[in-house]
C-alpha positions as CSV (number, residue, x, y, z in Angstrom):
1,X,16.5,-14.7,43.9
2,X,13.1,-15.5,45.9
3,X,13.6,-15.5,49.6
4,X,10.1,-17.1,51.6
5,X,10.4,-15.4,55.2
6,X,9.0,-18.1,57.5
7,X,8.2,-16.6,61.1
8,X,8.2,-19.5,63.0
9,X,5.0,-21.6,64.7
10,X,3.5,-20.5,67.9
11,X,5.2,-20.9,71.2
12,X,3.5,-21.7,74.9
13,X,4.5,-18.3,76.4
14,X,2.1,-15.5,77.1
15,X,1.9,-12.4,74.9
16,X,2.8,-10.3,77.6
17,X,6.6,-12.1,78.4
18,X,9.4,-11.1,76.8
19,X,10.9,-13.4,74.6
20,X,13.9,-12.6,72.5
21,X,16.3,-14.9,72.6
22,X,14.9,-17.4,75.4
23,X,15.1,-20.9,73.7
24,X,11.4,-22.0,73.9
25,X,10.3,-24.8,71.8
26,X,6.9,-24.6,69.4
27,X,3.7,-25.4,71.3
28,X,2.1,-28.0,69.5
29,X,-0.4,-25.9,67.8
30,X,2.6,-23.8,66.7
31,X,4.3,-27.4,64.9
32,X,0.8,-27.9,63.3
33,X,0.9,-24.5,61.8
34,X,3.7,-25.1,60.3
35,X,2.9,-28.3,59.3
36,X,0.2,-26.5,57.4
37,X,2.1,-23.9,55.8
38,X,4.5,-26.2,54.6
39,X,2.0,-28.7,52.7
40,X,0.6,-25.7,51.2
41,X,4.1,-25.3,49.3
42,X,3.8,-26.1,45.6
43,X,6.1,-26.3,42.7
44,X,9.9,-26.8,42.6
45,X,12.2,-27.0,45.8
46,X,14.1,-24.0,47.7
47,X,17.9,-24.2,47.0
48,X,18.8,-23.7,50.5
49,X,16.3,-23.5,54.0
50,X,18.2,-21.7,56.3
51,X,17.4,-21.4,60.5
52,X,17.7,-19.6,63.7
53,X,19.4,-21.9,66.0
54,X,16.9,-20.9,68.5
55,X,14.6,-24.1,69.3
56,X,11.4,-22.9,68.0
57,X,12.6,-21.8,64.9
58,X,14.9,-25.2,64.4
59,X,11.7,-27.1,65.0
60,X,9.9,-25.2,62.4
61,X,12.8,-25.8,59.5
62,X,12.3,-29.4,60.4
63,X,9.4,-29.5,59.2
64,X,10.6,-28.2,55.9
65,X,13.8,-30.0,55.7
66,X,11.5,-33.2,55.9
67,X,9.0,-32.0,53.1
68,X,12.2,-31.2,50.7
69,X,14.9,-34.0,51.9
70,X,17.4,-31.2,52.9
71,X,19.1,-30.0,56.0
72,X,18.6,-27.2,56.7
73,X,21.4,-24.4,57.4
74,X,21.8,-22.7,61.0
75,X,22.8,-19.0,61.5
76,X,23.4,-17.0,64.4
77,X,22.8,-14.3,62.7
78,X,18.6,-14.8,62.4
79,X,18.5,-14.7,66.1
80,X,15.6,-12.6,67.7
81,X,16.4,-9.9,69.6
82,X,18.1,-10.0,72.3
83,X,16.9,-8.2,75.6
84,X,19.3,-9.0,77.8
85,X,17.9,-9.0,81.6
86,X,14.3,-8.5,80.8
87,X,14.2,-11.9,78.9
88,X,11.5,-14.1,80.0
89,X,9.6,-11.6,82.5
90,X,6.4,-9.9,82.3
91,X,6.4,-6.7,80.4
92,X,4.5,-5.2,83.1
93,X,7.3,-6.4,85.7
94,X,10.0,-4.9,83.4
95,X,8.5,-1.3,83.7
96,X,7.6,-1.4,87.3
97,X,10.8,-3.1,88.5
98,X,13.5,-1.3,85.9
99,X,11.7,1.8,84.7
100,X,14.5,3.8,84.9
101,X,15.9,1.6,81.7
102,X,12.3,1.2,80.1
103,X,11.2,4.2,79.9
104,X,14.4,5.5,78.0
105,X,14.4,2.5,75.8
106,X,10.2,2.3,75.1
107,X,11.2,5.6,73.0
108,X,14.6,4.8,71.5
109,X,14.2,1.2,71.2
110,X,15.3,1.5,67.1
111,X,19.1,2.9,68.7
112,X,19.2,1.8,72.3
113,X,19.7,-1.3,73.7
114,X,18.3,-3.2,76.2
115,X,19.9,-3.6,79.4
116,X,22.7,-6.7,78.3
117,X,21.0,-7.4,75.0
118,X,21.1,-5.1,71.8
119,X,19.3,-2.3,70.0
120,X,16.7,-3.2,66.7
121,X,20.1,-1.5,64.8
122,X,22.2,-4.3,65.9
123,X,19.6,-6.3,65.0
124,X,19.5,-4.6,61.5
125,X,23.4,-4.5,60.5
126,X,23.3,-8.7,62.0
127,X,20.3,-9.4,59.8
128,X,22.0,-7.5,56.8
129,X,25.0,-9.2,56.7
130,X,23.4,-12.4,56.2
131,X,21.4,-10.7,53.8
132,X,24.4,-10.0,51.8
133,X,26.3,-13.2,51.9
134,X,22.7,-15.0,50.8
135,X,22.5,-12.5,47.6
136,X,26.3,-13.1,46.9
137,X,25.4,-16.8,47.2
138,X,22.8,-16.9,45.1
139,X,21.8,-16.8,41.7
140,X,18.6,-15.0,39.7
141,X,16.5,-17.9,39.8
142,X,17.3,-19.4,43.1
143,X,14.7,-20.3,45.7
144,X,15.1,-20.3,49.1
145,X,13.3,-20.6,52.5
146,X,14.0,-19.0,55.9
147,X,12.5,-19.9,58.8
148,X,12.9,-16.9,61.7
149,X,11.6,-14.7,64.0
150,X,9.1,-11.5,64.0
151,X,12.3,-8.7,64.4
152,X,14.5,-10.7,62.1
153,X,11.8,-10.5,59.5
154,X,10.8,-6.8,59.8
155,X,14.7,-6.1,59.7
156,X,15.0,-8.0,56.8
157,X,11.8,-6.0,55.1
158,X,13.7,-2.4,56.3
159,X,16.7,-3.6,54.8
160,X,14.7,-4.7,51.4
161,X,12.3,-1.8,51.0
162,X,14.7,0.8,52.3
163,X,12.1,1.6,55.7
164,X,13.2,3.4,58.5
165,X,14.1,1.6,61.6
166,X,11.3,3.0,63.3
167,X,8.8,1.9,61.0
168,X,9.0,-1.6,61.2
169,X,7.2,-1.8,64.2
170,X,4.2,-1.2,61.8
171,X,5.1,-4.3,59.8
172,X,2.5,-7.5,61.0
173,X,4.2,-10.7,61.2
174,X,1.9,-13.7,62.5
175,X,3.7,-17.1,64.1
176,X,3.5,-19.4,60.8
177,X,2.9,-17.0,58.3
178,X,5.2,-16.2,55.4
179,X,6.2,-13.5,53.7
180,X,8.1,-13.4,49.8
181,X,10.2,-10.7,48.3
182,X,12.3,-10.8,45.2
183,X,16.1,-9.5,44.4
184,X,16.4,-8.3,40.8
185,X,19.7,-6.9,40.2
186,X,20.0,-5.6,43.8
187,X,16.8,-4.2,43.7
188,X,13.5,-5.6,45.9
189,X,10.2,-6.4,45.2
190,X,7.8,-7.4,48.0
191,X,5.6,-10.7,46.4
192,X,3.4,-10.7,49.0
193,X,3.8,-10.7,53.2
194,X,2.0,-12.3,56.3
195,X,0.0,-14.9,54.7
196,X,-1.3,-18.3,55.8
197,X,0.0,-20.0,53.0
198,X,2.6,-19.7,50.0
199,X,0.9,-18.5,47.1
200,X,2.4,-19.8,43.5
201,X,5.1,-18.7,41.8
């Protein structure tokens, strides 16, 4: 099974907000990007194109469900993290206003959760279970498409390449870029990751 990891399109909210789980639709540069990526998509059709139900990553599988006449599959479970009260305020406001929870979680973040939202490990094991119904879905020569979030994706890489919580902070992941890894017989390859376009098969 080839899985193409879609992080979805560029959103109008400032690099310096946190956004997990607020439901922000794509900015329109971020629709065009995806536009783009998916007319760069050549050869036979994915099986299945799965979602986040979050808005900006619905939007984005649009764009592929239109390319390949299919609709597209929702899951809860490809949801970006959640962080709970901090959502949708500055970073810098977080650690002045609620540094007593910050500072803790700026160090632990791979085990702690945020106040009311959840840990990158809850992140993990909800990321790996849809991991696991996909490969017991799927056959060898199956294609399909998922369009996400940055966290989803890097969980999805720890899980695939056996990487330590912590070291998937180190793991780029642009808006509209895509990233391909392979299941052979339970084991993982890595095709290729963060680039602007899919490359052939």
């Amino acid at each position: 099974m080839k899985l193409m990891l879609v992080r979805r399109g560029a959103v109008d909210v400032p690099d310096n907000v946190v956004l997990g789980q607020t439901d922000t639709p794509l900015a329109v540069a971020g629709f065009t990007a995806m536009q783009r990526l998916a007319a760069s998509w050549e050869g036979r059709a994915p099986r299945f194109v799965f979602s986040s139900d979050l808005k900006r990553a619905r939007q984005g599988a649009q764009v592929f469900a239109a390319r390949f006449a299919v609709e597209p599959l929702v899951d809860t479970r490809l949801r970006e993290l959640d962080y709970g009260r901090w959502e949708g305020r500055p970073w810098a406001e977080v650690l002045a206003e609620d540094s007593n929870a910050w500072r803790p979680w700026s160090h632990h973040w791979a085990i702690q959760a945020a106040p009311d939202g959840e840990s990158f490990a809850d992140l993990l094991r909800r990321s790996g279970a849809w991991l696991a119904a996909l490969l017991d879905s799927t056959h060898a020569d199956d294609l399909v498409l998922t369009v996400a979030h940055q966290g989803v994706i890097r969980a999805l890489l720890c899980h695939a390449l056996g990487l330590a919580p912590e070291r998937s902070a180190s793991l780029r992941i642009q808006p509209a870029h895509v990233t391909c890894i392979k299941c052979r017989q339970e084991h993982f390859e890595v095709c290729y990751s963060n680039v602007s376009r899919f490359q052939p098969e």
